[in-house]
mmCIF file of the N, C-alpha and C atoms, coordinates in Angstrom:
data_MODEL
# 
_entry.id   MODEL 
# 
loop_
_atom_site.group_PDB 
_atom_site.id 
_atom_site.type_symbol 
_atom_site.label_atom_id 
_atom_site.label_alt_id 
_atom_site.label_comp_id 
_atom_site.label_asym_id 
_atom_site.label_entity_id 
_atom_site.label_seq_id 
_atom_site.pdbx_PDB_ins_code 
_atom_site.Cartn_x 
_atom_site.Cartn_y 
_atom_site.Cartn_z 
_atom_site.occupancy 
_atom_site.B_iso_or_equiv 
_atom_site.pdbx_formal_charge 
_atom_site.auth_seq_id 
_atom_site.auth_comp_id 
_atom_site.auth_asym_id 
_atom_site.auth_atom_id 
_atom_site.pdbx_PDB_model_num 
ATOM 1   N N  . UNK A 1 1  ? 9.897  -67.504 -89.928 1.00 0.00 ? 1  UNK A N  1 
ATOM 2   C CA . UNK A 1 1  ? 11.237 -67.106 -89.531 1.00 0.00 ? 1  UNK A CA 1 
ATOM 3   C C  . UNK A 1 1  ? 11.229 -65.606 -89.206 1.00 0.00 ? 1  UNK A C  1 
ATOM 4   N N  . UNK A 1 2  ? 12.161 -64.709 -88.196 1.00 0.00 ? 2  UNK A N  1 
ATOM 5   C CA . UNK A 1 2  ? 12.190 -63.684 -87.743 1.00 0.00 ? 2  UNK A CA 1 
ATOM 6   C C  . UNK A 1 2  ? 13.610 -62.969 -88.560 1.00 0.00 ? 2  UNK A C  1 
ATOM 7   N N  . UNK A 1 3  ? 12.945 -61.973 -89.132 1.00 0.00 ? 3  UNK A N  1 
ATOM 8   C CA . UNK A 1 3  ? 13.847 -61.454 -89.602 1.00 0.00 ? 3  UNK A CA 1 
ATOM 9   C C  . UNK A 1 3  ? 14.872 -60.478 -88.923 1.00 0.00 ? 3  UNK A C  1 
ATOM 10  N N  . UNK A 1 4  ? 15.822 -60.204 -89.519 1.00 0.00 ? 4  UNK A N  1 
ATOM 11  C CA . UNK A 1 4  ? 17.031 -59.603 -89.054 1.00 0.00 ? 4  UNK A CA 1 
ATOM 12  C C  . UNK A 1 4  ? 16.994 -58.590 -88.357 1.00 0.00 ? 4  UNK A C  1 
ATOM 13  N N  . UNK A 1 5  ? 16.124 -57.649 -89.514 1.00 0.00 ? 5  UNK A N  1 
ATOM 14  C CA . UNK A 1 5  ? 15.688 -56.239 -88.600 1.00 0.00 ? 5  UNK A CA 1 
ATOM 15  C C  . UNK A 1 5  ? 15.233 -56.169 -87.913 1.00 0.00 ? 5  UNK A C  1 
ATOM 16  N N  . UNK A 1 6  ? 14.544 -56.834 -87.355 1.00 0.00 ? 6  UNK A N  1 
ATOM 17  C CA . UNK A 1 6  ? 13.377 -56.946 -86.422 1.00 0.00 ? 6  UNK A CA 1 
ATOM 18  C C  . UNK A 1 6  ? 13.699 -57.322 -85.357 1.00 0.00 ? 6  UNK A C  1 
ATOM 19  N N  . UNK A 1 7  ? 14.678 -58.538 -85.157 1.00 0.00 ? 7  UNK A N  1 
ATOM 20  C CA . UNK A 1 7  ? 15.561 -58.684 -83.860 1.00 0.00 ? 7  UNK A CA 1 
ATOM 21  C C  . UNK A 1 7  ? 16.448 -57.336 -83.711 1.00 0.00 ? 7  UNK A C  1 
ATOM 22  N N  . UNK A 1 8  ? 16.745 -56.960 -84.475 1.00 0.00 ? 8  UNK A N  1 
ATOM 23  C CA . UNK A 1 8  ? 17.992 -55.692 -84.380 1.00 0.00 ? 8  UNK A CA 1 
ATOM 24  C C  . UNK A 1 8  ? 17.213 -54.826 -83.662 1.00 0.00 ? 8  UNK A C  1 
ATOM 25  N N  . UNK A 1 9  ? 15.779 -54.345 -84.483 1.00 0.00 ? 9  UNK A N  1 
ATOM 26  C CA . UNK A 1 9  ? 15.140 -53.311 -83.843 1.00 0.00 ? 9  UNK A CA 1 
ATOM 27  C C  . UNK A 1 9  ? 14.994 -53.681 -81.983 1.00 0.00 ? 9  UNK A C  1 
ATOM 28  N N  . UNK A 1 10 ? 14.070 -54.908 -82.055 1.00 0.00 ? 10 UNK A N  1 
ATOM 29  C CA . UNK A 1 10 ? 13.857 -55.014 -80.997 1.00 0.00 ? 10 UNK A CA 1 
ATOM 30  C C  . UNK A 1 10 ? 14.828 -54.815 -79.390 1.00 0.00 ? 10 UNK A C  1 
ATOM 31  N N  . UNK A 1 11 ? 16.148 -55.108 -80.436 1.00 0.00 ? 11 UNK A N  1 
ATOM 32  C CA . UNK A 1 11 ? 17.461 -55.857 -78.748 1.00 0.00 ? 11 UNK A CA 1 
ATOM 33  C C  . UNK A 1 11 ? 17.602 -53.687 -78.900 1.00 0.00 ? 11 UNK A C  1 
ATOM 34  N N  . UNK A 1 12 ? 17.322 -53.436 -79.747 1.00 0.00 ? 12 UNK A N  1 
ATOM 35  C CA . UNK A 1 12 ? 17.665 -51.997 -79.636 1.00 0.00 ? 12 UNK A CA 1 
ATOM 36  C C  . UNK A 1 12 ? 17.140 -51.379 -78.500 1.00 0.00 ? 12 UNK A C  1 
ATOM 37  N N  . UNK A 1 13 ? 15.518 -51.745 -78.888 1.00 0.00 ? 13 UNK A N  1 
ATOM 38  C CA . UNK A 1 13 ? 14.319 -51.128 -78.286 1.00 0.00 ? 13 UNK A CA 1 
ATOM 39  C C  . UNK A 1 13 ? 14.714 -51.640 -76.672 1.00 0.00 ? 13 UNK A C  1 
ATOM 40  N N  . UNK A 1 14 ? 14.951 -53.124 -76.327 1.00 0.00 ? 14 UNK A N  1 
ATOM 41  C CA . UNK A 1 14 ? 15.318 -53.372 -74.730 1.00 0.00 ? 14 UNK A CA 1 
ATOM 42  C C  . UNK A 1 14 ? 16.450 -52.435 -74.819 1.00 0.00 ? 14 UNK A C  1 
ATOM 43  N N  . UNK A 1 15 ? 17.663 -52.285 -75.099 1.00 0.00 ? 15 UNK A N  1 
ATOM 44  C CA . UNK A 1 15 ? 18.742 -51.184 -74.541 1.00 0.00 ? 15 UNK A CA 1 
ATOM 45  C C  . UNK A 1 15 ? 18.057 -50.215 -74.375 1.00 0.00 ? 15 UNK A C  1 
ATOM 46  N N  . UNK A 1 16 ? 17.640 -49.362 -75.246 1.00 0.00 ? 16 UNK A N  1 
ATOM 47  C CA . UNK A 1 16 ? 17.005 -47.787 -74.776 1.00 0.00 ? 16 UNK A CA 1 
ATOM 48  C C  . UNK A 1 16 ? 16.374 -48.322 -73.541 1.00 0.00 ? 16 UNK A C  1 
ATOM 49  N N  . UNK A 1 17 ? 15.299 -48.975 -73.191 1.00 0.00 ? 17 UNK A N  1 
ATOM 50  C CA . UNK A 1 17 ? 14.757 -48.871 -71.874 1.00 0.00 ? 17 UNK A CA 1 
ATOM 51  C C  . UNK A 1 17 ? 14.999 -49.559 -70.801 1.00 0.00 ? 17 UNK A C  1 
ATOM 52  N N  . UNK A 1 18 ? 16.437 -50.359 -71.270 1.00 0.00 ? 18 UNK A N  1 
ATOM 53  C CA . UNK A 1 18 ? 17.487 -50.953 -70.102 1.00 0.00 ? 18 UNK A CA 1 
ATOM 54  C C  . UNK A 1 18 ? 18.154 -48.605 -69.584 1.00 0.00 ? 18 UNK A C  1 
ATOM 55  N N  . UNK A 1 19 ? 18.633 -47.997 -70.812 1.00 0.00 ? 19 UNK A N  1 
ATOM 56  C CA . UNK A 1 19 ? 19.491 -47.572 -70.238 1.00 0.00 ? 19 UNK A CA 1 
ATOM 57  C C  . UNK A 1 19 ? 18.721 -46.394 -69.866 1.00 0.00 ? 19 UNK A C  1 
ATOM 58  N N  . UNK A 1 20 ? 17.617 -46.077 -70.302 1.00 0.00 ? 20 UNK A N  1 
ATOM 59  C CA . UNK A 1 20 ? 16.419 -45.155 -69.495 1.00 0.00 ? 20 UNK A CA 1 
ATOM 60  C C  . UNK A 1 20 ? 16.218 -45.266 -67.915 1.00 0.00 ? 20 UNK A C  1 
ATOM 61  N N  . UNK A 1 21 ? 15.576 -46.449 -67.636 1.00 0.00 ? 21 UNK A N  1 
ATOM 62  C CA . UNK A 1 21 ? 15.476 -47.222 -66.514 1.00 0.00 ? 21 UNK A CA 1 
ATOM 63  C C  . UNK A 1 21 ? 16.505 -46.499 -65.501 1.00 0.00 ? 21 UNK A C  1 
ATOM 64  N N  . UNK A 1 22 ? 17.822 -46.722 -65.745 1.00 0.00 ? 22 UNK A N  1 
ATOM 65  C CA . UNK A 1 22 ? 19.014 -46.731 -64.876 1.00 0.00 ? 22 UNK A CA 1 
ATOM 66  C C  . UNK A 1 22 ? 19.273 -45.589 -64.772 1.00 0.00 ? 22 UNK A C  1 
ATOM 67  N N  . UNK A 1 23 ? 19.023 -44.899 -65.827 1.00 0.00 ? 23 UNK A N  1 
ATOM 68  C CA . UNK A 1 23 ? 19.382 -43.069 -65.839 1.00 0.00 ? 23 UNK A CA 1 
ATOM 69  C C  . UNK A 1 23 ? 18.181 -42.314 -64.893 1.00 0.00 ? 23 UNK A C  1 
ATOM 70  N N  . UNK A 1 24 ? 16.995 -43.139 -64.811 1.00 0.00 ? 24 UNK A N  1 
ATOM 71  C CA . UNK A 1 24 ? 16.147 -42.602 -63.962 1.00 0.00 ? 24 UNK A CA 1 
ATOM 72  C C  . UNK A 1 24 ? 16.168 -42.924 -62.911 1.00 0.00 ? 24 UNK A C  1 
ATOM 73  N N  . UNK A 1 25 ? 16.833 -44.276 -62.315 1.00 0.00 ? 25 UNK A N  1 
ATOM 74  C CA . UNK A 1 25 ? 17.513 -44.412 -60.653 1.00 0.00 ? 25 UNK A CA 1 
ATOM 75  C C  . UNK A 1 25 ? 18.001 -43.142 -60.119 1.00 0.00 ? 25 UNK A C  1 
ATOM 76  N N  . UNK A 1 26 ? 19.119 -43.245 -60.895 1.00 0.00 ? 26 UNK A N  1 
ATOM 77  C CA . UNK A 1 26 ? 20.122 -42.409 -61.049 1.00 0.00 ? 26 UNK A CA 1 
ATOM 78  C C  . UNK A 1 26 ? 19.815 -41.005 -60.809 1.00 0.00 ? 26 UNK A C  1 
ATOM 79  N N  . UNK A 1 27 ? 19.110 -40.689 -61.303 1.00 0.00 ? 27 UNK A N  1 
ATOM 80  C CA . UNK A 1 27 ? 18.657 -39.105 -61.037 1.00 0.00 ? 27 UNK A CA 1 
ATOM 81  C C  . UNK A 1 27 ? 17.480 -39.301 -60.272 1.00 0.00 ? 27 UNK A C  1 
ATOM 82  N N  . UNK A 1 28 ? 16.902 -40.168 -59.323 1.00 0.00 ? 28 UNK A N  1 
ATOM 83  C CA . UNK A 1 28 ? 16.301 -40.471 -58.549 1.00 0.00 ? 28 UNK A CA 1 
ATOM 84  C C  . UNK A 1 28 ? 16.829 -40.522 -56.807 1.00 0.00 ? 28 UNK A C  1 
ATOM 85  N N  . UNK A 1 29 ? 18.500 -41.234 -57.113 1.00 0.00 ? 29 UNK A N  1 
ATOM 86  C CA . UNK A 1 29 ? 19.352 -41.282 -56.183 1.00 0.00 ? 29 UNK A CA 1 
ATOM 87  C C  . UNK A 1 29 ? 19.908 -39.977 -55.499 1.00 0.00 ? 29 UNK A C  1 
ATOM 88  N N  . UNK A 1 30 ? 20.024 -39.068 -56.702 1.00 0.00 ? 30 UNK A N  1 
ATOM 89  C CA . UNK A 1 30 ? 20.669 -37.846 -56.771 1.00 0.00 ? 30 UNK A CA 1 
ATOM 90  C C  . UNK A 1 30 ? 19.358 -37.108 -56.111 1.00 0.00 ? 30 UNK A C  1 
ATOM 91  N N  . UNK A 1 31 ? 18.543 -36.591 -56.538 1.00 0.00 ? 31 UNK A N  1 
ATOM 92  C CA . UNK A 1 31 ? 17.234 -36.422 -55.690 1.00 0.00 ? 31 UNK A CA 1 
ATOM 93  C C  . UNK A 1 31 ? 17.006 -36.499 -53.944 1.00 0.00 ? 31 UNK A C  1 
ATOM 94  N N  . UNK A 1 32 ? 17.459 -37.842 -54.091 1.00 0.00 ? 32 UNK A N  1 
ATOM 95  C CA . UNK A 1 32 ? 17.319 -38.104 -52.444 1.00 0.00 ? 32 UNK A CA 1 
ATOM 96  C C  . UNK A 1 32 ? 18.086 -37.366 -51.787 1.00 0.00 ? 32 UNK A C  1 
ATOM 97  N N  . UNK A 1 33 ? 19.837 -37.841 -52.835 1.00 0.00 ? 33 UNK A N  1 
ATOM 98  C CA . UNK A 1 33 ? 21.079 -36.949 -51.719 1.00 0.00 ? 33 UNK A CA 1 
ATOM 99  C C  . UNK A 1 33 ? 21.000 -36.090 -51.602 1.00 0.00 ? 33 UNK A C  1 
ATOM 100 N N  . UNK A 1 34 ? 20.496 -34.930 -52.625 1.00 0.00 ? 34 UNK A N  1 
ATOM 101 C CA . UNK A 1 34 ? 20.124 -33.709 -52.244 1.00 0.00 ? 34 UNK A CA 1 
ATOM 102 C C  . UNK A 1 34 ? 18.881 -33.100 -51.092 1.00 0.00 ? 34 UNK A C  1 
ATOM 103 N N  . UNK A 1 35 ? 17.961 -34.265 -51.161 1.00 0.00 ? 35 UNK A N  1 
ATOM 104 C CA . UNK A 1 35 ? 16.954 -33.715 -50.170 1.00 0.00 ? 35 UNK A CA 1 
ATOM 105 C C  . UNK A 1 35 ? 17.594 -33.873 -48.570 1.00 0.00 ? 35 UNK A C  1 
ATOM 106 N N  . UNK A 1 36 ? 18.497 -34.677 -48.608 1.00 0.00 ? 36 UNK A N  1 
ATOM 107 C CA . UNK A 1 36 ? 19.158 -35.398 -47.530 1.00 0.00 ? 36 UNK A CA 1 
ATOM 108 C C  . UNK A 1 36 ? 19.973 -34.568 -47.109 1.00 0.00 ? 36 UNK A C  1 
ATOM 109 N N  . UNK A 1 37 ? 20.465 -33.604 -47.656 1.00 0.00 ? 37 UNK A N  1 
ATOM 110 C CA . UNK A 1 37 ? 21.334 -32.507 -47.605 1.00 0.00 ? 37 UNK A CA 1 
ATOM 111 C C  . UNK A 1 37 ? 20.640 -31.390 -47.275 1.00 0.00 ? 37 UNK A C  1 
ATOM 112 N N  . UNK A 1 38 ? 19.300 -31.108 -47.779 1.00 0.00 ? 38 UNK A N  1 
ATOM 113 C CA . UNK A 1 38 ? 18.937 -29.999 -47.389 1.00 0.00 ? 38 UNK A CA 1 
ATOM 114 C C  . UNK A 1 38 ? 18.218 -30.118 -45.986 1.00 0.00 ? 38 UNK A C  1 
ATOM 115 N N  . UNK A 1 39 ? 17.453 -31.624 -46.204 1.00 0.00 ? 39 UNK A N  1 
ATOM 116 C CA . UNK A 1 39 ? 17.390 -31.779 -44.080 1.00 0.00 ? 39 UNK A CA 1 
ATOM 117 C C  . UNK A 1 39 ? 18.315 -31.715 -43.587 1.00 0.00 ? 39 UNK A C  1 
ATOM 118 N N  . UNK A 1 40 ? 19.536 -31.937 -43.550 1.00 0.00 ? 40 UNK A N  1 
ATOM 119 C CA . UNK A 1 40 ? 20.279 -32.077 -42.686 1.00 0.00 ? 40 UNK A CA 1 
ATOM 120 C C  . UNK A 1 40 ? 21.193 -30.724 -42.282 1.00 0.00 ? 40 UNK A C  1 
ATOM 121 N N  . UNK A 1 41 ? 21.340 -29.625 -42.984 1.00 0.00 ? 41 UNK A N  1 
ATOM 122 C CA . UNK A 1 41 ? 21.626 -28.365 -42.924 1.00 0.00 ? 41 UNK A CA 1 
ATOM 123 C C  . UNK A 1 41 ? 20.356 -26.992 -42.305 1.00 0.00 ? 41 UNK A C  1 
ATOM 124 N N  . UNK A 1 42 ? 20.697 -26.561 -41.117 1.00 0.00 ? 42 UNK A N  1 
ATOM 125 C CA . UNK A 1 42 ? 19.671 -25.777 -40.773 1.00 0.00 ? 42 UNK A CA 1 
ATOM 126 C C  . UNK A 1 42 ? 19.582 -24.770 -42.143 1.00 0.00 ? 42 UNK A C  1 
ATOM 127 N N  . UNK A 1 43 ? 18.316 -24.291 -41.899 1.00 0.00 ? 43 UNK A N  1 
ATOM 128 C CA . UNK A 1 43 ? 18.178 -22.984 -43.281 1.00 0.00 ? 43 UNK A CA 1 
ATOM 129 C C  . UNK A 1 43 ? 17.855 -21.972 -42.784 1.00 0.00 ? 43 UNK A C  1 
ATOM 130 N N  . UNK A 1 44 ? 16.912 -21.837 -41.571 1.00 0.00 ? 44 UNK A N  1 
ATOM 131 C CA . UNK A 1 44 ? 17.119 -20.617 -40.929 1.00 0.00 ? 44 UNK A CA 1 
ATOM 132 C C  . UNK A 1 44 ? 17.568 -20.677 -39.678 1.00 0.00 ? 44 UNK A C  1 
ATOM 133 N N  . UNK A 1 45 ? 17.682 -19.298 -39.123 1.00 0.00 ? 45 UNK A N  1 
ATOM 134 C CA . UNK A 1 45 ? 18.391 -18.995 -37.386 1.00 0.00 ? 45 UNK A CA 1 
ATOM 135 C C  . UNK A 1 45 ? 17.239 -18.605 -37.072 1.00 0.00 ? 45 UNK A C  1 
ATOM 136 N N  . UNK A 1 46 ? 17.130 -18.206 -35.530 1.00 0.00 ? 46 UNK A N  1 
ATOM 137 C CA . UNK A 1 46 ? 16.452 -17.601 -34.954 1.00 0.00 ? 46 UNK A CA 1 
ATOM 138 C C  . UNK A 1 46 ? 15.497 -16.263 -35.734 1.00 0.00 ? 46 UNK A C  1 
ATOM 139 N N  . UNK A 1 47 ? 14.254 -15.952 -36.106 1.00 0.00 ? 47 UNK A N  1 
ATOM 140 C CA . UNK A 1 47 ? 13.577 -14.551 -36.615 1.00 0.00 ? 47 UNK A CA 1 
ATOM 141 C C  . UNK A 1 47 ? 13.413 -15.154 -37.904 1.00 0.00 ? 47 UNK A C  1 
ATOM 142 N N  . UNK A 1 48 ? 13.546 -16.224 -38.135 1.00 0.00 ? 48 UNK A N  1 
ATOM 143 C CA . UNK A 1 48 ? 13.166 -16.743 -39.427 1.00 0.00 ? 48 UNK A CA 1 
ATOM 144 C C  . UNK A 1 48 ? 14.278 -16.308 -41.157 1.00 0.00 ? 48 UNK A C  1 
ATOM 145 N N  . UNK A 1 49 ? 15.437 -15.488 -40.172 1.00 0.00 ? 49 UNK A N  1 
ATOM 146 C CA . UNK A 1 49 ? 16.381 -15.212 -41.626 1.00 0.00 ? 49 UNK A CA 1 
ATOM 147 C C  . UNK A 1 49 ? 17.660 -16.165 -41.638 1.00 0.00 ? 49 UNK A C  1 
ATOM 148 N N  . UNK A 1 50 ? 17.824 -16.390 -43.373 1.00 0.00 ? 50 UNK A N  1 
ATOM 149 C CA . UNK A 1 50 ? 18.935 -17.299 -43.361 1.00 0.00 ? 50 UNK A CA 1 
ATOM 150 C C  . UNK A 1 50 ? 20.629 -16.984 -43.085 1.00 0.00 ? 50 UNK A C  1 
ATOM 151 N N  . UNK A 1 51 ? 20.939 -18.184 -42.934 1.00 0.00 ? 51 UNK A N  1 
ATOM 152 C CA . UNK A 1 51 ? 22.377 -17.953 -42.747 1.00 0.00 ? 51 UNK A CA 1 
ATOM 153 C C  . UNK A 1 51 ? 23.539 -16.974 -42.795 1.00 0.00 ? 51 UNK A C  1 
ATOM 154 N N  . UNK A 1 52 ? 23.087 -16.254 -43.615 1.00 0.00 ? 52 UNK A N  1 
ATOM 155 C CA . UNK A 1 52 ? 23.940 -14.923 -43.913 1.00 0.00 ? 52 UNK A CA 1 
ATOM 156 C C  . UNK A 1 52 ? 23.891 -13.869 -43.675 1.00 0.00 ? 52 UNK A C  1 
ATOM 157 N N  . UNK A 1 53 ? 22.203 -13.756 -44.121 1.00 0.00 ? 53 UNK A N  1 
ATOM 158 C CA . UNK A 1 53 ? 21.473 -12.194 -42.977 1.00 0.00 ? 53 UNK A CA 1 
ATOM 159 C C  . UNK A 1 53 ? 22.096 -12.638 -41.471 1.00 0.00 ? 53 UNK A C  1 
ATOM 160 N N  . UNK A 1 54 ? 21.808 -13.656 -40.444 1.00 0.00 ? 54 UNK A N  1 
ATOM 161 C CA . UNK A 1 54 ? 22.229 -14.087 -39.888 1.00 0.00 ? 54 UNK A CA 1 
ATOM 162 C C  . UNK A 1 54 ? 23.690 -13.552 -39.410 1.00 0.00 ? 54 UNK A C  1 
ATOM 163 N N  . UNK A 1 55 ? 24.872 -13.944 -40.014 1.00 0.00 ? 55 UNK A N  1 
ATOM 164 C CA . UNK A 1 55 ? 26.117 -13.247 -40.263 1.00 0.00 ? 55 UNK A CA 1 
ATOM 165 C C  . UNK A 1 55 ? 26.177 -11.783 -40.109 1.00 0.00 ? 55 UNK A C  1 
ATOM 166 N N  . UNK A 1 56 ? 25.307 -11.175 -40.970 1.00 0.00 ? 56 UNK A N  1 
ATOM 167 C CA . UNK A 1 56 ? 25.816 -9.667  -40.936 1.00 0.00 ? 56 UNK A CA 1 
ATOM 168 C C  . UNK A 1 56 ? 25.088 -8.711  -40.014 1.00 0.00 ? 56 UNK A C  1 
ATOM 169 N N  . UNK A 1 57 ? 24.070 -9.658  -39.636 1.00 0.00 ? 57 UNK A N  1 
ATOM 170 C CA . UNK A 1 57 ? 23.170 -9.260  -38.097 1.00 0.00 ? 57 UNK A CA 1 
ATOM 171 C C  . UNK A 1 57 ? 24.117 -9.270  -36.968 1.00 0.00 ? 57 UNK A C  1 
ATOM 172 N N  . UNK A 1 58 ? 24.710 -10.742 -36.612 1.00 0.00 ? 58 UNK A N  1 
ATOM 173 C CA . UNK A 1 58 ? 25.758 -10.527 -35.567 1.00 0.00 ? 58 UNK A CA 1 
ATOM 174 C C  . UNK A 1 58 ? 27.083 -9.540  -36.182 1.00 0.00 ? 58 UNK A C  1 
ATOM 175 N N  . UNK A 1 59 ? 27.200 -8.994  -36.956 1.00 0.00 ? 59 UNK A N  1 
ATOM 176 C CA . UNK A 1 59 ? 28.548 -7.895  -36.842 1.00 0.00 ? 59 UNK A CA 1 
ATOM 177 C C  . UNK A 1 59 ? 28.120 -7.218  -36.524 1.00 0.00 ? 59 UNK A C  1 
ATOM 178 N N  . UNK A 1 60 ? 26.939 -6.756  -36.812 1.00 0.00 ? 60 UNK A N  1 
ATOM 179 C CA . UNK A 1 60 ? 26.085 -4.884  -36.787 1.00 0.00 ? 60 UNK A CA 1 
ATOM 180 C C  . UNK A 1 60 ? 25.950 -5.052  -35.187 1.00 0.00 ? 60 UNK A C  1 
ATOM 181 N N  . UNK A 1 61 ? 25.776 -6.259  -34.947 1.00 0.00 ? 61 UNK A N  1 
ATOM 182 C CA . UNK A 1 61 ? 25.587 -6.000  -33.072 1.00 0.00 ? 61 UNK A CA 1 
ATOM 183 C C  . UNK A 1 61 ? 26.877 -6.238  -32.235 1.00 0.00 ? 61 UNK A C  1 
ATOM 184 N N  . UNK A 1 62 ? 27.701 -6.624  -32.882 1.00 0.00 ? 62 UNK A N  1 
ATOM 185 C CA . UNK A 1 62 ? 28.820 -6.587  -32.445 1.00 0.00 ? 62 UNK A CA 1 
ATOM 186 C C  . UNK A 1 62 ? 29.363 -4.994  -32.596 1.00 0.00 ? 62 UNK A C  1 
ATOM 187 N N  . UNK A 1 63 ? 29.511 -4.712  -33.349 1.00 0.00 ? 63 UNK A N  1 
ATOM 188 C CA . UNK A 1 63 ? 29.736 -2.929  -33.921 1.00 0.00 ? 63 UNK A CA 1 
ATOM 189 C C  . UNK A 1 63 ? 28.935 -1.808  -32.643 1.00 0.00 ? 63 UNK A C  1 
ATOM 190 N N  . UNK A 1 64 ? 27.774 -2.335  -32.490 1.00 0.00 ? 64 UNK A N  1 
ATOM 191 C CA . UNK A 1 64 ? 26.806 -1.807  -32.192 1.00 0.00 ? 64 UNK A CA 1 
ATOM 192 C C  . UNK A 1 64 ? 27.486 -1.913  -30.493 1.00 0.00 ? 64 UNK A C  1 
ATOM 193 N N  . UNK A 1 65 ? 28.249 -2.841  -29.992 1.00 0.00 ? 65 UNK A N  1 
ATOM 194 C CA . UNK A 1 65 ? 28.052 -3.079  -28.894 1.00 0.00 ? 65 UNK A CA 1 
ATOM 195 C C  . UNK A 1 65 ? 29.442 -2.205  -28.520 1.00 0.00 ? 65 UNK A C  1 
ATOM 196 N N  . UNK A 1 66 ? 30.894 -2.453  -29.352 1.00 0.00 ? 66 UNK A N  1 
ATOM 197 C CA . UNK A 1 66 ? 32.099 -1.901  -29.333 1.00 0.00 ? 66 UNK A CA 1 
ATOM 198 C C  . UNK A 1 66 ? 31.428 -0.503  -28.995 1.00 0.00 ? 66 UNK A C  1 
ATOM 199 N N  . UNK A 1 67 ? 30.314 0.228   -29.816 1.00 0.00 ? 67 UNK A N  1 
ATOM 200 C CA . UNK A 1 67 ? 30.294 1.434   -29.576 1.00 0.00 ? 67 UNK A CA 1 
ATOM 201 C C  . UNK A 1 67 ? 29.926 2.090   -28.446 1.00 0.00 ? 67 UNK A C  1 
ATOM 202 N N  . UNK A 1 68 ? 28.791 1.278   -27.928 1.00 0.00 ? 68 UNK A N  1 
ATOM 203 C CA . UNK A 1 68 ? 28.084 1.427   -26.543 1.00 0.00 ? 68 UNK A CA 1 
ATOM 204 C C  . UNK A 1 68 ? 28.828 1.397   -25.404 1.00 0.00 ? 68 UNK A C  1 
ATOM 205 N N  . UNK A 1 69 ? 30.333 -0.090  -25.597 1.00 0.00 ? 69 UNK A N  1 
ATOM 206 C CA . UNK A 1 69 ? 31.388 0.436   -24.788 1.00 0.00 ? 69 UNK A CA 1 
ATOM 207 C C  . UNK A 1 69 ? 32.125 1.747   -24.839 1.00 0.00 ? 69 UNK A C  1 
ATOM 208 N N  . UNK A 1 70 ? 32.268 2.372   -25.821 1.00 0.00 ? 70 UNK A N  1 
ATOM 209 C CA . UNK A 1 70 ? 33.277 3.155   -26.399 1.00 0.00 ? 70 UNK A CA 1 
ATOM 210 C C  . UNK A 1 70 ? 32.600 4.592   -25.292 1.00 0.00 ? 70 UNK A C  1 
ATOM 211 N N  . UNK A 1 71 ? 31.136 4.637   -25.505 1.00 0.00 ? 71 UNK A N  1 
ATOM 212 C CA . UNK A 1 71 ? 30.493 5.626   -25.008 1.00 0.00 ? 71 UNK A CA 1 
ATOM 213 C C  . UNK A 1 71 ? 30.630 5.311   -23.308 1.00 0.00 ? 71 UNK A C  1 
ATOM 214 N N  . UNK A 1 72 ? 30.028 4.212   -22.994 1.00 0.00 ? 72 UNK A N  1 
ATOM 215 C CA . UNK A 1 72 ? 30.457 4.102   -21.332 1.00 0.00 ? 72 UNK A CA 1 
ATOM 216 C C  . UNK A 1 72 ? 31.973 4.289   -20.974 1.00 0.00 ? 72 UNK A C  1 
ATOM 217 N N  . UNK A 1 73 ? 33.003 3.760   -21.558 1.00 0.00 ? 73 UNK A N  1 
ATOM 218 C CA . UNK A 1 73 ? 33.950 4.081   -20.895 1.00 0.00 ? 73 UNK A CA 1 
ATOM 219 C C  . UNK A 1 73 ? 34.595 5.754   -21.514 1.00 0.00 ? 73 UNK A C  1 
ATOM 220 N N  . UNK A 1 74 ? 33.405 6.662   -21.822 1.00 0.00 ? 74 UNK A N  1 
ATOM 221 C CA . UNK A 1 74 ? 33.946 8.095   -21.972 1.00 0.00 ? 74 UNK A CA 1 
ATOM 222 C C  . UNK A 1 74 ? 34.421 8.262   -23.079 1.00 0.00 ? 74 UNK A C  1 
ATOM 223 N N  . UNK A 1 75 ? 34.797 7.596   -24.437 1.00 0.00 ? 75 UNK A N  1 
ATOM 224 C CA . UNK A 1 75 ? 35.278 7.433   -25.270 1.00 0.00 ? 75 UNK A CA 1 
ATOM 225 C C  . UNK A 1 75 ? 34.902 7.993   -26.520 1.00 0.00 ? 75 UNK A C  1 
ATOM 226 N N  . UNK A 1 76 ? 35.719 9.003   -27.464 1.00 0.00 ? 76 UNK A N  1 
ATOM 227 C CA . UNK A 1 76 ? 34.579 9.678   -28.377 1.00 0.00 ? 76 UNK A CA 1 
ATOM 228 C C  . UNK A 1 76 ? 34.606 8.782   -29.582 1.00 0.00 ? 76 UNK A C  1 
ATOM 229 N N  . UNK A 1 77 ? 33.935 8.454   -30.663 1.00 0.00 ? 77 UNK A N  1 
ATOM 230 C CA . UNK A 1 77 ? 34.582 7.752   -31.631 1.00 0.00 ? 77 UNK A CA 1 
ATOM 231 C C  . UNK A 1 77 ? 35.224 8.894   -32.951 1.00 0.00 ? 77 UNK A C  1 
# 
């Protein structure tokens, strides 16, 4: 005959690695969506810098350019 504890232990022992199992989908799934996310978002621009250098590159040439007008049309700053 099988004793008490021993079924107890055991149906225990399947839950832990029923709920292991699923927690490791799970953060398996999450894994993907994130890689899926990072293909799918460029990471760099043009010169190999990211998104933000990026950003503050086009103001400085924007700045850069207001001024160059400022000087052609005679303009002091």
């Amino acid at each position: 005959m099988v004793e008490p504890t021993f079924v107890i232990a055991a149906a225990s022992l399947v839950g832990l690695c029923v709920v292991a199992l699923a927690l490791l989908k799970a953060w398996q799934g999450w894994l993907a969506l994130k890689q899926r996310e990072l293909d799918s978002s460029p990471r760099e621009i043009e010169g190999g810098v990211g998104a933000s250098a990026a950003r503050i590159e086009i103001a400085d040439l924007k700045e850069r350019i207001k001024k160059l007008e400022a000087i052609a049309s005679g303009v002091d700053l």
